[in-house]
C-alpha positions as a Markdown table, in Angstrom:
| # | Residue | x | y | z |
|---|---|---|---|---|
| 1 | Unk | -102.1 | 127.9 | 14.7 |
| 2 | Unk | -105.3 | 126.7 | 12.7 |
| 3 | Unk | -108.5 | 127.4 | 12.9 |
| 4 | Unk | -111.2 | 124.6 | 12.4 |
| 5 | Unk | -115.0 | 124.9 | 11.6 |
| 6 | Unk | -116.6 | 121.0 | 11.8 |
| 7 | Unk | -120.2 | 119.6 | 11.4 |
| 8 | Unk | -120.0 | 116.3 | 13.4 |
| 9 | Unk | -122.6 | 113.8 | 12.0 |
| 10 | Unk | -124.2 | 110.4 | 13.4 |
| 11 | Unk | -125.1 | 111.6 | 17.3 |
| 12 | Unk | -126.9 | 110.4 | 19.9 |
| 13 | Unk | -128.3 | 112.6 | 22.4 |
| 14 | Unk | -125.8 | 111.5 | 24.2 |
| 15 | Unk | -122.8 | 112.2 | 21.5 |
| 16 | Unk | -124.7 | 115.6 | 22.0 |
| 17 | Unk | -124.1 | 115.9 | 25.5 |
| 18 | Unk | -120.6 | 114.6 | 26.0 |
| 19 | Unk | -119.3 | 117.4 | 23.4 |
| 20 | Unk | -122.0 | 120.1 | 24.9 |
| 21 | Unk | -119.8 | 119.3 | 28.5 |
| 22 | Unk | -116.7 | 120.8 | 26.7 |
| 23 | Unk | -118.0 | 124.5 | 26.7 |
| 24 | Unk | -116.4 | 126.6 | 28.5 |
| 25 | Unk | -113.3 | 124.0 | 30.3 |
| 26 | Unk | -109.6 | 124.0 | 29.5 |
| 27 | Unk | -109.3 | 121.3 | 26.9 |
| 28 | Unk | -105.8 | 119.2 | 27.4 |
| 29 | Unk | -105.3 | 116.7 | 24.5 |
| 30 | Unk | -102.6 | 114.6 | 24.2 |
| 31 | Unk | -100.4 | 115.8 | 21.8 |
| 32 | Unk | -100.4 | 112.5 | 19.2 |
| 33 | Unk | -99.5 | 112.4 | 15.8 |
| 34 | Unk | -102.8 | 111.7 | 13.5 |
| 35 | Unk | -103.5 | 108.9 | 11.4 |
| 36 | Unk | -102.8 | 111.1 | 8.1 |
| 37 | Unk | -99.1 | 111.1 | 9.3 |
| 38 | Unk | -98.5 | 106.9 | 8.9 |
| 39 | Unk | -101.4 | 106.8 | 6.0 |
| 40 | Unk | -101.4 | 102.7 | 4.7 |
| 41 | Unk | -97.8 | 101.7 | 5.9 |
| 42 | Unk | -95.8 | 105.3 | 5.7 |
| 43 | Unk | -93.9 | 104.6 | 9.6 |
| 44 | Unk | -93.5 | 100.2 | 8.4 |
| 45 | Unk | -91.1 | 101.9 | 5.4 |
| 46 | Unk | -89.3 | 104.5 | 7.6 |
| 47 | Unk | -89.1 | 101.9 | 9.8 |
| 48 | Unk | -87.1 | 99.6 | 7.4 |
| 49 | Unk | -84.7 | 102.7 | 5.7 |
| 50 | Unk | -83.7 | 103.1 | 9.3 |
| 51 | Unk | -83.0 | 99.4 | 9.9 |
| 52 | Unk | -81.4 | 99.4 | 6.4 |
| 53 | Unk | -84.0 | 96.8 | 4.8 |
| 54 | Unk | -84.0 | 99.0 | 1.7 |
| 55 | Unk | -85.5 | 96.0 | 0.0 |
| 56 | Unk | -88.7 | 95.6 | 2.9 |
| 57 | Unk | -89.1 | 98.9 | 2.5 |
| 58 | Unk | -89.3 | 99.1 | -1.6 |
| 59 | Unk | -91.5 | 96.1 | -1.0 |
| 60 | Unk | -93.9 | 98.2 | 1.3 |
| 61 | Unk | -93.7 | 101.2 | -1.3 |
| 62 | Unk | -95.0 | 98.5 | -4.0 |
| 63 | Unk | -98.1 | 97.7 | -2.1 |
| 64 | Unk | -99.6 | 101.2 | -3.5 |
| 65 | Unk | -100.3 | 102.2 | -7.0 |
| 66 | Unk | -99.4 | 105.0 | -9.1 |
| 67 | Unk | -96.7 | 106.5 | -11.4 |
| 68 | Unk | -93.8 | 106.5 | -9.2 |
| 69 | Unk | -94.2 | 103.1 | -7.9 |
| 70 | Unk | -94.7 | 101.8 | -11.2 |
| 71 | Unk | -91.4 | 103.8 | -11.9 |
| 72 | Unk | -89.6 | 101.4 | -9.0 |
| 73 | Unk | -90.9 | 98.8 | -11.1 |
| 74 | Unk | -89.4 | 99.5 | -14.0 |
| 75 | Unk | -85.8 | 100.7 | -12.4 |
| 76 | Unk | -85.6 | 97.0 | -10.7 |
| 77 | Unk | -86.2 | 95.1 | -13.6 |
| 78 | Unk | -83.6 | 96.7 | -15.1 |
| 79 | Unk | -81.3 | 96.7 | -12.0 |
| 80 | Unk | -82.3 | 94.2 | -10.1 |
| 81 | Unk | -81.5 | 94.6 | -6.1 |
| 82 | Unk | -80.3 | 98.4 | -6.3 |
| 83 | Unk | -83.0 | 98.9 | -3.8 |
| 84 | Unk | -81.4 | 102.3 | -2.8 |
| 85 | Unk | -81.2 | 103.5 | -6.3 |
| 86 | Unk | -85.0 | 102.7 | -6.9 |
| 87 | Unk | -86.0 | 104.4 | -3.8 |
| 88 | Unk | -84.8 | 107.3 | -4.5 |
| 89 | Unk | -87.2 | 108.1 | -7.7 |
| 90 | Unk | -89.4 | 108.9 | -4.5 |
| 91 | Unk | -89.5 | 112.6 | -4.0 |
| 92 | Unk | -86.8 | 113.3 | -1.2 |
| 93 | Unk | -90.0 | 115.4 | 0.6 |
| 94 | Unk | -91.6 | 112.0 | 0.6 |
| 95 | Unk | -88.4 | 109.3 | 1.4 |
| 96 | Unk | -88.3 | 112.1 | 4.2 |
| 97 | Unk | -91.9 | 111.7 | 5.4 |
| 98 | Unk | -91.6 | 108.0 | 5.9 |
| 99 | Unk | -88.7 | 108.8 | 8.4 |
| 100 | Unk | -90.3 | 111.2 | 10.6 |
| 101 | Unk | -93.6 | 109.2 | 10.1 |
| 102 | Unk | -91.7 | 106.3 | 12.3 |
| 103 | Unk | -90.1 | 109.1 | 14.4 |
| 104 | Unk | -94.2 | 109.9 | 15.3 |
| 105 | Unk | -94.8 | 106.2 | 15.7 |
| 106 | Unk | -92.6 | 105.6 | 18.2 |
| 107 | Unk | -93.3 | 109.5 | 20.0 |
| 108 | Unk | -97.3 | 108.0 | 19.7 |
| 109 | Unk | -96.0 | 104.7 | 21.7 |
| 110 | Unk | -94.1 | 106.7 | 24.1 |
| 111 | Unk | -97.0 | 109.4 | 25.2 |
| 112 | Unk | -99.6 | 106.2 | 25.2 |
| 113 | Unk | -97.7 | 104.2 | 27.6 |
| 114 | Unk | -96.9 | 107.3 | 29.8 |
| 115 | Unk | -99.9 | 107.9 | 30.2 |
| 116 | Unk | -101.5 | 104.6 | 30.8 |
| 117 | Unk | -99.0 | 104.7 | 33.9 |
| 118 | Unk | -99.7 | 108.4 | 34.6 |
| 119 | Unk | -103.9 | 108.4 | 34.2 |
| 120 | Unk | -104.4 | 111.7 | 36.1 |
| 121 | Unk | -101.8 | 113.6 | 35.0 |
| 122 | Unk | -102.1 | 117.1 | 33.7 |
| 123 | Unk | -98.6 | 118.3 | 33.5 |
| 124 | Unk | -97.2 | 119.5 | 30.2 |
| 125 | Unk | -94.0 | 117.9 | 30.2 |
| 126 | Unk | -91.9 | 117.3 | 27.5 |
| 127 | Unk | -91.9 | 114.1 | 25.2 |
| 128 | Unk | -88.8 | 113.0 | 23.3 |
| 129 | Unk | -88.7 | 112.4 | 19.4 |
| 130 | Unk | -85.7 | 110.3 | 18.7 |
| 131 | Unk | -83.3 | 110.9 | 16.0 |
| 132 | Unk | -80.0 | 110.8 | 15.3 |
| 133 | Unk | -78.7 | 113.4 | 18.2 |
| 134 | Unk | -81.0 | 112.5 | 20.9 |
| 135 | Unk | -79.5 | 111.7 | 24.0 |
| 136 | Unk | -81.5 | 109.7 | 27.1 |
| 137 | Unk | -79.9 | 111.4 | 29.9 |
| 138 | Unk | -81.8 | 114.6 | 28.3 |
| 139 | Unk | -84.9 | 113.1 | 29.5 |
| 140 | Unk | -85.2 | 114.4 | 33.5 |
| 141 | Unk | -88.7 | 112.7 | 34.5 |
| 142 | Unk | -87.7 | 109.3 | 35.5 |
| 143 | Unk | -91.0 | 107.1 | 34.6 |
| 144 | Unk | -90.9 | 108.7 | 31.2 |
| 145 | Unk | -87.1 | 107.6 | 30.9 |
| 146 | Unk | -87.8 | 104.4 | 31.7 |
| 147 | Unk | -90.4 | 104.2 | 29.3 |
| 148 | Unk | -88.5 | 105.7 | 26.4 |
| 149 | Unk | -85.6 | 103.3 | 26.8 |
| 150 | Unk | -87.7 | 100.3 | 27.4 |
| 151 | Unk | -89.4 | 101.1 | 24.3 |
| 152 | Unk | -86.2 | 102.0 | 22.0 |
| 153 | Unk | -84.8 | 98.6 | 23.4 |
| 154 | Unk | -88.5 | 96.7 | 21.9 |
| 155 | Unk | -87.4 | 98.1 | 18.7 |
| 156 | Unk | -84.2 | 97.3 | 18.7 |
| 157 | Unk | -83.0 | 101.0 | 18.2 |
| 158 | Unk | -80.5 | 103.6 | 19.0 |
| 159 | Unk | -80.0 | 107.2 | 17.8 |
| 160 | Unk | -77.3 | 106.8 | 15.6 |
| 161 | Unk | -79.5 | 104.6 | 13.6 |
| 162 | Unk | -80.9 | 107.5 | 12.2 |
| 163 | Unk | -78.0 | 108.3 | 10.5 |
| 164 | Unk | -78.5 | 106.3 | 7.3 |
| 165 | Unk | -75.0 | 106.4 | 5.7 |
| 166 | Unk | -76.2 | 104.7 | 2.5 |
| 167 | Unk | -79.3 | 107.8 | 2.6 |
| 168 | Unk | -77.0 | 110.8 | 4.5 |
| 169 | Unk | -79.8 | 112.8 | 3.1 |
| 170 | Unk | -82.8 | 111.1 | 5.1 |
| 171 | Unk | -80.3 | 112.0 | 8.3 |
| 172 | Unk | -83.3 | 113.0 | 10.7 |
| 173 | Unk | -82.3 | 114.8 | 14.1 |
| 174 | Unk | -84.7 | 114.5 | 17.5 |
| 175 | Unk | -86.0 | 116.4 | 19.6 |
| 176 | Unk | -89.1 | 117.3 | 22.2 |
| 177 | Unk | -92.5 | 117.9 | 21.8 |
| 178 | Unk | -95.2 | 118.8 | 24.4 |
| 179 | Unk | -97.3 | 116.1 | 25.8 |
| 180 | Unk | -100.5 | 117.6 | 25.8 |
| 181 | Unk | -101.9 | 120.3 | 23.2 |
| 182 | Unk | -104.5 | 123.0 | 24.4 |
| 183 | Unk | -108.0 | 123.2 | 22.7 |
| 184 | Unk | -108.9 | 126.8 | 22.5 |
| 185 | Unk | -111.6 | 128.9 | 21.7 |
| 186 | Unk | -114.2 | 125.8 | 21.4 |
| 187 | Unk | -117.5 | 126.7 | 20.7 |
| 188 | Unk | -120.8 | 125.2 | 19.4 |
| 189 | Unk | -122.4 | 127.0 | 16.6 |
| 190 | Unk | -125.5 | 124.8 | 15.6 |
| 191 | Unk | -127.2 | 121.2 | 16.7 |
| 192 | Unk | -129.8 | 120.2 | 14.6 |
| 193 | Unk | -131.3 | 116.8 | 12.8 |
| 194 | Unk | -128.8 | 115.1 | 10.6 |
| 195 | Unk | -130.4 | 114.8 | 7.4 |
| 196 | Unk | -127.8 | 112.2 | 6.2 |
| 197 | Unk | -128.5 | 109.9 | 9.3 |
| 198 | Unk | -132.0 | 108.9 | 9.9 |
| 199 | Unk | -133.0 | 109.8 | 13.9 |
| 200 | Unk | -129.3 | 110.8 | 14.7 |
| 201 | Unk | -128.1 | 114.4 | 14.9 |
| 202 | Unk | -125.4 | 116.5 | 14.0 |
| 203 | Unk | -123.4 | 119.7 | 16.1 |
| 204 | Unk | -121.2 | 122.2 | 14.3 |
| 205 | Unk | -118.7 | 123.4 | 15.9 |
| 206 | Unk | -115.1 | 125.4 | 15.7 |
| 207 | Unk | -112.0 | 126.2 | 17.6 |
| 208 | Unk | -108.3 | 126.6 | 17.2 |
| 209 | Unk | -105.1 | 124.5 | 17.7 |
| 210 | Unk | -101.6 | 125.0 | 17.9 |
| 211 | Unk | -99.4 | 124.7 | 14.7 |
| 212 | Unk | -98.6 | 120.8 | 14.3 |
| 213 | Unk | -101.6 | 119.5 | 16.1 |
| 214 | Unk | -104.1 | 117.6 | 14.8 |
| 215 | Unk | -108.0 | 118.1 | 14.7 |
| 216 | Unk | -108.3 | 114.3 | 14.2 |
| 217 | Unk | -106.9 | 113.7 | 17.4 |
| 218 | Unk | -109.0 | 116.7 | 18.9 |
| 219 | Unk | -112.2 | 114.3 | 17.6 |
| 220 | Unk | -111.0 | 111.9 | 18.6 |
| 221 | Unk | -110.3 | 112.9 | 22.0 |
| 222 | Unk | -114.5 | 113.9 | 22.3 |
| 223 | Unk | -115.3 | 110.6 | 21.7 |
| 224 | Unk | -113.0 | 108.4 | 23.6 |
């Protein structure tokens, strides 16, 4: 896991007190992917490699600036519509992020709406991740089935989309991941004035998470 040491800026007494009410509790978090993972438009691009719209998706790579898009602008002046081609002067670690960052988008959609339809529930139950070997009848609980179909069907998806024959190497398999995440070891170390923020205060604090959970969501979570 990972071990996080944060000063928290801004407060209100009140700010103060919601996160002061945390000591000493079991901490369930929903296990959501954070913002870093879909960045500007990361899960719109995997979005269109899956759906094949490998010219959306060098489009959406073209919104940013830098060496290698200005690379994808060269390539397609010289070859015009080899969209594939030009996206593949992308790092493969990269091409592969935007897959698994729509893979998190839709896991993110999944956990929301269970959720919304499950308020008071505590149970650590297994979410899917789709990808190309994910079967439905693997999921047992039936409102969370529901959901995941009903939510695969809005985007017009099924698993064998993520084989992309024209990419075999941005192939990207399923899986589960845990609905909920467990805060440990959360402690407050300091609460003082915020000399950044006139009449507002700050709290540092710490704790720990599990590998592939994210502290921005863990903030989140305090302030929600």
């Amino acid at each position: 896991g990972n071990k996080f040491t944060i000063t928290i800026r801004n407060l209100s007494n009140d700010g103060i007190k919601k996160i002061q009410s945390l000591e000493n509790k079991i901490i369930k978090i929903p296990n959501l992917f954070g913002p870093q993972r879909f960045s500007k438009n990361n899960h719109l691009v995997g979005k269109a490699m899956i759906k094949r719209n490998f010219r959306k998706a060098a489009g959406l790579v073209l919104e940013n600036n830098g060496i290698i898009e200005n690379k994808i602008k060269y390539y397609l002046i010289k070859n015009k519509n080899n969209y594939i081609e030009a996206l593949r002067l992308i790092p493969l670690k990269t091409r592969k992020l935007f897959v698994h960052s729509y893979q998190s988008f839709l896991f993110n959609k999944i956990i929301e709406t269970y959720l919304k339809h499950n308020k008071n529930s505590q149970k650590n139950i297994k979410i899917p991740l789709i990808g190309f070997d994910f079967e439905s009848n693997s999921v047992k609980n039936a409102s969370l089935k529901n959901i995941f179909k009903k939510t695969i069907e809005k985007e017009r998806l099924t698993s064998r989309d993520f084989i992309i024959n024209q990419m075999p190497e941005l192939t990207s398999e399923g899986g589960f991941r845990e609905l909920f995440f467990d805060l440990k070891d959360f402690k407050i170390l300091e609460i003082g004035k915020d000399e950044l923020n006139k009449n507002k205060k700050k709290i540092k604090i710490n704790f720990t998470l599990p590998k592939s959970c994210y502290a921005t969501v863990a903030l989140g979570f305090f302030f929600q």
